[in-house]
C-alpha positions in Angstrom: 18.0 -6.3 -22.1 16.9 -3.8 -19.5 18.9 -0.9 -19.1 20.2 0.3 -15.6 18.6 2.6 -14.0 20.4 5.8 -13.1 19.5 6.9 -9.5 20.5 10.9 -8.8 22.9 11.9 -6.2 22.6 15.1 -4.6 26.2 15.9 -2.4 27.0 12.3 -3.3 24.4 10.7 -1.9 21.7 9.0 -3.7 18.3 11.5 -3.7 16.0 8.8 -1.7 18.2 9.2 1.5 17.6 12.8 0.9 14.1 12.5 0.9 13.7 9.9 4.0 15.3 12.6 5.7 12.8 15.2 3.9 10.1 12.7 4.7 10.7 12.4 8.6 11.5 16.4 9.1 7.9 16.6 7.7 6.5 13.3 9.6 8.0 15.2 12.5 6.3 18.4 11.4 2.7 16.9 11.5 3.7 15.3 15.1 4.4 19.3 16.4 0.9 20.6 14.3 -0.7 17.5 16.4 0.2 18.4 19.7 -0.6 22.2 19.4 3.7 23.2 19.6 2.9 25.1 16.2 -0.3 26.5 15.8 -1.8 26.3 12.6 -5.7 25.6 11.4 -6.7 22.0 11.1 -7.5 22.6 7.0 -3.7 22.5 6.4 -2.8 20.0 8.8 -4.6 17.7 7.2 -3.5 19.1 3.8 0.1 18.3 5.0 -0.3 15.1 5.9 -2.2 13.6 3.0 -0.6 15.5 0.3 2.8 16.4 1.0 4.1 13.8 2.7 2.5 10.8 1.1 4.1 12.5 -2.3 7.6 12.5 -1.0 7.5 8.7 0.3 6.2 7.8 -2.9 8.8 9.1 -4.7 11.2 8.3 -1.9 10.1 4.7 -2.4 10.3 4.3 -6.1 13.7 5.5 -6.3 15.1 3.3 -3.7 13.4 0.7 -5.9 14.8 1.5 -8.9 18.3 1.5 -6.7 18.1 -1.5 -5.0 16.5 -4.0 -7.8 
């Protein structure tokens, strides 16, 4: 039998709300880098976008996963 998986809460919520919220504050991030509002070199634009936030949807993903099935 497959035990249940445990997901965390953080202020009693579970920790993937937490990071859709974490996910779109940094979605909305890249949106102000993109139209110039915060002024910062392409290099870690593109660092942001490809690393940081694909690695908090990931993990946002997997643990409403584990949640919901």
């Amino acid at each position: 039998m497959i035990a249940a998986v445990r997901v965390p809460l953080l202020f009693s919520k579970p920790i993937f709300v937490w990071l859709g919220f974490l996910a779109l504050a940094l979605l909305l991030f890249e949106v102000l880098l993109g139209h110039n509002v915060i002024k910062l070199p392409f290099k870690i634009h593109t660092w942001v976008i490809m690393v940081i936030i694909l690695a908090v949807v990931i993990v946002h993903l997997v643990f409403a996963v584990l949640y919901f099935f």
